[in-house]
C-alpha positions as CSV (number, residue, x, y, z in Angstrom):
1,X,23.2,119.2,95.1
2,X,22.3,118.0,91.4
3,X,22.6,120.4,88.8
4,X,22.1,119.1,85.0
5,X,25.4,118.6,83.9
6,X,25.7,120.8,80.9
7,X,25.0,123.5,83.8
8,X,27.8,122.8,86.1
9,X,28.8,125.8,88.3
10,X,32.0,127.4,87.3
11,X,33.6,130.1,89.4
12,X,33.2,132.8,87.0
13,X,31.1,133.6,84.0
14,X,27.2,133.2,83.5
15,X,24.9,130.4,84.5
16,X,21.6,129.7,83.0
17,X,19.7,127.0,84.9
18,X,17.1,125.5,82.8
19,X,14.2,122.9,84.0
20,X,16.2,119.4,85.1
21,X,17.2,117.3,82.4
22,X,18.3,113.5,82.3
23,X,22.3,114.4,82.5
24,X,23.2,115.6,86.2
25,X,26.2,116.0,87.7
26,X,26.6,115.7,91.5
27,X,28.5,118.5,93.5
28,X,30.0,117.3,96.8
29,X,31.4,120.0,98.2
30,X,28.7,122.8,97.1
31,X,29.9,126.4,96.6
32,X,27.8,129.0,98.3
33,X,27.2,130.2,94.9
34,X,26.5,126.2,93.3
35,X,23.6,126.2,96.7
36,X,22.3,128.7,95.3
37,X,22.2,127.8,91.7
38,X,19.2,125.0,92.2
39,X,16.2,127.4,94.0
40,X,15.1,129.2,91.0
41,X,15.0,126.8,87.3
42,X,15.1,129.2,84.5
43,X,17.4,131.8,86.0
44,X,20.7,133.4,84.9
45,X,22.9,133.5,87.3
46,X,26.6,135.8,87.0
47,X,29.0,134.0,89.5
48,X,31.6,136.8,88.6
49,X,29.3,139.0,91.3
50,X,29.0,136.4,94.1
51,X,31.0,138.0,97.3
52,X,33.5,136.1,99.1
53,X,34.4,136.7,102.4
54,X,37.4,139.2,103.1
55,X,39.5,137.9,105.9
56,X,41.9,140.6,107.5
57,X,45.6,138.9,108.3
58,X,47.6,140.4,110.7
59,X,51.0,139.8,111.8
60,X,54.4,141.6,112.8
61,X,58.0,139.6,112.8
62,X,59.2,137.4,110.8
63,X,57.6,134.0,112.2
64,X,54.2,135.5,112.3
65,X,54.4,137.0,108.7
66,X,55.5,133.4,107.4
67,X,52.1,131.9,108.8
68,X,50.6,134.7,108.2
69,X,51.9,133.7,104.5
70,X,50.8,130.1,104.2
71,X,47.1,130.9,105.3
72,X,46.8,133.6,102.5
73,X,48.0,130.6,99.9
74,X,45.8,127.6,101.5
75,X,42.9,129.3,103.1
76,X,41.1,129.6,99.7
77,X,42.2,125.9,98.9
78,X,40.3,125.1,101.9
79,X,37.1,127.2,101.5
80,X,36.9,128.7,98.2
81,X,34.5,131.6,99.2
82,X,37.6,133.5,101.3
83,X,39.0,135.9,100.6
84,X,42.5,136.6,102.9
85,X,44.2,139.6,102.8
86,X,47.7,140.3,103.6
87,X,49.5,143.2,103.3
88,X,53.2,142.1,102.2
89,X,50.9,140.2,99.0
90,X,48.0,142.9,99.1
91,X,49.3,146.2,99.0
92,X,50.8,147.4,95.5
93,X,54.6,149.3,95.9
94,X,54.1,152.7,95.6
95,X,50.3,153.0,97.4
96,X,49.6,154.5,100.7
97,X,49.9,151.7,102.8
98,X,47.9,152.9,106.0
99,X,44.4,153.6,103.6
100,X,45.0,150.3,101.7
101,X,45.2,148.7,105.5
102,X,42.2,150.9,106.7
103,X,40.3,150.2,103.5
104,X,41.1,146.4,104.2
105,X,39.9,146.5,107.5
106,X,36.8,148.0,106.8
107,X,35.9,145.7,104.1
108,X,36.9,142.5,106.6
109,X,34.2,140.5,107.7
110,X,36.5,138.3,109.7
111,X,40.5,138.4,110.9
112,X,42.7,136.5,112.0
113,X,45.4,137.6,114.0
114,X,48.7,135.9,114.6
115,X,50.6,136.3,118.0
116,X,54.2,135.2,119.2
117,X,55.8,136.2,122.2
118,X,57.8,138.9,120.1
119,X,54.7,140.3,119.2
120,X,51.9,140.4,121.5
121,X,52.5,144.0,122.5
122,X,52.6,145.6,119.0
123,X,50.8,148.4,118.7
124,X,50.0,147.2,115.2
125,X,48.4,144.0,116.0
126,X,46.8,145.4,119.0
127,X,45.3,148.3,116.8
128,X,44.2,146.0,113.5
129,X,42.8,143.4,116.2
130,X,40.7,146.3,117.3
131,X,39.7,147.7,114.3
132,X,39.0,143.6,113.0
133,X,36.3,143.8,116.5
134,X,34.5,147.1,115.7
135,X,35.0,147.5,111.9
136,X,33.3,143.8,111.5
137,X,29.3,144.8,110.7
138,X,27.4,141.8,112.1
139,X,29.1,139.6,114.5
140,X,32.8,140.3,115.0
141,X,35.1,137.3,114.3
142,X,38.8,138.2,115.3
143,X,40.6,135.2,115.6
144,X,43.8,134.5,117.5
145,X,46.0,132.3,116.5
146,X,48.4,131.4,119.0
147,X,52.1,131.0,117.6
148,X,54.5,129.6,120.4
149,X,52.1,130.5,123.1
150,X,49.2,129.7,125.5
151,X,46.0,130.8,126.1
152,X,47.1,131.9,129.6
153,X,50.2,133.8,127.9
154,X,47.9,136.7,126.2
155,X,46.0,139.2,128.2
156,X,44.4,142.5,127.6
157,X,42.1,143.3,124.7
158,X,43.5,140.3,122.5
159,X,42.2,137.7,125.4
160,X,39.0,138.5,125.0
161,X,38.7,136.4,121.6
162,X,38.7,132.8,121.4
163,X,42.1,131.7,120.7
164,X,43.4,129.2,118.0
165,X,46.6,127.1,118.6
166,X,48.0,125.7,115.7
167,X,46.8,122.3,116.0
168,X,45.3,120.4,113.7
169,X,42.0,119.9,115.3
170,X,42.0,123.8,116.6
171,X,42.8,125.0,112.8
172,X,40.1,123.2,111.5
173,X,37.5,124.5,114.0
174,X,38.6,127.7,113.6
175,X,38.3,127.1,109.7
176,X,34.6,125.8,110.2
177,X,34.1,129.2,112.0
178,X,35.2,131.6,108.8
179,X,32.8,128.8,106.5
180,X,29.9,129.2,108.7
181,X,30.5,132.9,108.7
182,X,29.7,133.0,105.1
């Protein structure tokens, strides 16, 4: 993507793109907002109103709130255009908790949901996986990410999503999944 460079994309404020000039600046790793910067010269664009992608966490214990943790910090360093929620980071003290969760869920376009063997009979997880799979408008995208387990190791409703061990090459798949989502 070239975009003259006195136009580079920021992440917030106004944009005007104005017909090409002899100063451009390359963008390797394109935004979805910087894509869409180059189809119409002459525009003004407000990058403040670009959407990004809500992504639902969900956890219960203690070693699936600590992943559940690091991929609310580096899934934005990793695709800019998500947006994670968590509820120990997301939810302010003093609010209801169960409408900030419902009001999270609806607004989810994706979740991910991260199982141990201490909790893969929650009610909690079982119920936000659940409401991840119908709340999600277009194609549902309820991802479980397998903490000390095995794909064989989960059953019921949460074995009917495609799984997620954290591996490297199984992270970033399921990474290339939330960006093609977009």
């Amino acid at each position: 993507l070239l975009v003259p460079h006195s136009e580079t994309p920021r992440r917030s404020g106004t944009v005007n793109i104005d017909p090409p000039s002899t100063s451009v600046t390359t963008i390797t790793q394109p935004t979805r907002a910087a894509v869409s910067l180059e189809q119409t010269p002459g525009h003004r664009y407000n990058l403040d109103t670009m959407a990004k992608m809500h992504v639902f966490i969900s956890w219960s214990g203690k070693r699936s709130r600590a992943v559940a943790e690091a991929l609310k910090k580096y899934l934005p360093m990793i695709v800019n255009d998500l947006e994670p929620w968590l509820s120990t980071k997301d939810i302010d003290k003093g609010s209801r908790s169960t409408e900030e969760i419902a009001t999270a869920l609806v607004d989810a376009r994706a979740g991910i949901i991260c199982l141990t063997p201490n909790n893969l009979k929650e009610p909690w997880i079982l119920f936000e996986a659940g409401a991840i799979a119908k709340t999600v408008r277009e194609k549902p995208l309820a991802c479980t990410l397998l903490i000390g387990l095995e794909i064989p190791d989960v059953s019921g409703p949460l074995a009917q999503f495609q799984a997620t061990k954290p591996t490297k090459p199984d992270l970033l798949q399921m990474v290339m999944a939330l960006n093609k989502a977009l």
